[in-house]
C-alpha positions as a Markdown table, in Angstrom:
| # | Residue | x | y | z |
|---|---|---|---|---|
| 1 | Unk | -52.5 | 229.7 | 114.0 |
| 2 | Unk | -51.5 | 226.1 | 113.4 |
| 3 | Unk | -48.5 | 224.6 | 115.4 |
| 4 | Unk | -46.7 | 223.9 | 112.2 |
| 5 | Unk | -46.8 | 227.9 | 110.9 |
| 6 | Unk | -43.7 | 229.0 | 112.4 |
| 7 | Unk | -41.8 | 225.8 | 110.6 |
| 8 | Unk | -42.8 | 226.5 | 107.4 |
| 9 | Unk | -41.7 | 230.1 | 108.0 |
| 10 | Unk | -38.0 | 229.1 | 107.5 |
| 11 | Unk | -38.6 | 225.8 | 105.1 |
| 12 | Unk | -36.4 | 227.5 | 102.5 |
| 13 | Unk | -33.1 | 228.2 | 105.0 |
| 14 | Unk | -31.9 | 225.0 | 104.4 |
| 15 | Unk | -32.8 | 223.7 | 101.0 |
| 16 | Unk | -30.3 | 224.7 | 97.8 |
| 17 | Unk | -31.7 | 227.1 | 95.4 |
| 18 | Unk | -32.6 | 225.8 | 92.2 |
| 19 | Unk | -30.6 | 226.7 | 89.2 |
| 20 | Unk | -32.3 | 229.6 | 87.3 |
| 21 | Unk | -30.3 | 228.6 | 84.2 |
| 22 | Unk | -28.9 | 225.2 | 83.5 |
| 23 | Unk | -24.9 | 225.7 | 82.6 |
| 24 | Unk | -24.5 | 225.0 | 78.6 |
| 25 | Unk | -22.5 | 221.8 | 78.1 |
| 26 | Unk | -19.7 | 221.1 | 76.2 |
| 27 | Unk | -19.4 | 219.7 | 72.8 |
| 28 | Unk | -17.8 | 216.8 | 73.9 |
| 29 | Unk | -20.4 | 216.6 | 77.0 |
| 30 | Unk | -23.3 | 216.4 | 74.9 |
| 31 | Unk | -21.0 | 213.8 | 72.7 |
| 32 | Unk | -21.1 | 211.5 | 75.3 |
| 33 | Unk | -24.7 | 212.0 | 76.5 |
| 34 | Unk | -25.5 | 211.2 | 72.9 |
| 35 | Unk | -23.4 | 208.2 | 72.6 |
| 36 | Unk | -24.7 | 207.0 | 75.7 |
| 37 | Unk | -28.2 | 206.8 | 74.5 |
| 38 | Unk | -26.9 | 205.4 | 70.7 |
| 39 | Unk | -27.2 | 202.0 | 72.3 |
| 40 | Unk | -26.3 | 200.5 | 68.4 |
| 41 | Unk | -23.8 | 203.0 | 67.5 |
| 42 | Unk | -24.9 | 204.0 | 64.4 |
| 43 | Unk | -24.7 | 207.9 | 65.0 |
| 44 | Unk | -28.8 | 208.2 | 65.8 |
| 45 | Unk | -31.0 | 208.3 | 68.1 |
| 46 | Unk | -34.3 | 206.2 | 67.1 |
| 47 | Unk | -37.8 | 206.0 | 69.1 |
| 48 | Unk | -36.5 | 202.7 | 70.8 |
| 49 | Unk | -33.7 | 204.4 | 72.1 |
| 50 | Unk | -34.8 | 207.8 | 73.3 |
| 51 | Unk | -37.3 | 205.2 | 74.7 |
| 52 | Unk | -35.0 | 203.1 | 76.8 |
| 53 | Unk | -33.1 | 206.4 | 78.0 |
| 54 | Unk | -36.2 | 208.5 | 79.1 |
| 55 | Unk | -37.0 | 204.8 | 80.9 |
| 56 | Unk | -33.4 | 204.9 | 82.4 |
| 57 | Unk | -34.2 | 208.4 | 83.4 |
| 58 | Unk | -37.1 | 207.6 | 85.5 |
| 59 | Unk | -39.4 | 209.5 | 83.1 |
| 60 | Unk | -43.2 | 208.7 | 83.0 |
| 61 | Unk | -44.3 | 208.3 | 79.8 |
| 62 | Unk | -41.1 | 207.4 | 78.1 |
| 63 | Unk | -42.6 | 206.5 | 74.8 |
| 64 | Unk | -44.6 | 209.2 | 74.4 |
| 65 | Unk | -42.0 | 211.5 | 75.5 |
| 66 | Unk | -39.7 | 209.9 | 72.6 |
| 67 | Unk | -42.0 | 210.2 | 70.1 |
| 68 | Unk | -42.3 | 213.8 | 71.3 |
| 69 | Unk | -38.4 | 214.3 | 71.3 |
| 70 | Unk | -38.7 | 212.9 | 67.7 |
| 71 | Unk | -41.3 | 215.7 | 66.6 |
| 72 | Unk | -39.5 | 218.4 | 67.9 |
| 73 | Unk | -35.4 | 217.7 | 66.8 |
| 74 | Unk | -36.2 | 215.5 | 63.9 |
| 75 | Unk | -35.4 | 218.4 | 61.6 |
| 76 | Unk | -35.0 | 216.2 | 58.1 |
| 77 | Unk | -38.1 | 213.8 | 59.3 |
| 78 | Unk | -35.8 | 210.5 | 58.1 |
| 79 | Unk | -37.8 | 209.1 | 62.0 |
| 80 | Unk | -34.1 | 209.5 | 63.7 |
| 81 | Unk | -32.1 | 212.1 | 66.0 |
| 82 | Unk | -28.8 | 212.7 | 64.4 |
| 83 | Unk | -26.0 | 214.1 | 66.7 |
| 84 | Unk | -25.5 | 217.2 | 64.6 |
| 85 | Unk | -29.8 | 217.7 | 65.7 |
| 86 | Unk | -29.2 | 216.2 | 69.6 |
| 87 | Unk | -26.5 | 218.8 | 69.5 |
| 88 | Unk | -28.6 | 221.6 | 67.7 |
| 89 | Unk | -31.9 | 220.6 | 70.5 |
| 90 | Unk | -29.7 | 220.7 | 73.7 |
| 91 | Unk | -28.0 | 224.3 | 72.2 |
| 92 | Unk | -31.3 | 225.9 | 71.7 |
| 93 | Unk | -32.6 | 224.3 | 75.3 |
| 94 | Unk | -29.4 | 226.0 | 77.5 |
| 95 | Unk | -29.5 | 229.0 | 75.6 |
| 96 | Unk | -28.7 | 232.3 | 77.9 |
């Protein structure tokens, strides 16, 4: 038996639990995330943006991962994420 056994025993005593289910946000939460991001304030989010904010996030991969985010809430495929579809995305994504 290694040394180190009986520590990893009780690892988990002092580490928070992680959130089974993320809290839904407000309206005017998610209005704020969005507006955050909208660096041009034209009431979308384009690649270049969702780009810069999964960069600001720390994300690997943030143009890929905007181009992704594109393909999956892009509902009317005009190559922008309105509010009313950031809003719609984020809804389905908390959902109980």
């Amino acid at each position: 038996m290694s040394p180190w056994t009986h520590h990893l025993k009780n690892i988990d005593k002092g580490c928070p639990k992680p959130l089974t289910s993320a809290s839904p946000l407000s309206e005017e939460q998610l209005n704020k995330i969005f507006n955050r991001y909208d660096t041009n304030g034209d009431g979308h989010l384009s690649w270049e943006e969702l780009k810069s904010a999964y960069n600001i996030l720390g994300m690997s991969f943030p143009g890929l991962r905007a181009l992704k985010a594109l393909c999956v809430a892009d509902e009317n495929r005009d190559g922008y994420i309105s509010q009313k579809e950031f809003i719609k995305l984020m809804r389905k994504k908390y959902r109980k």
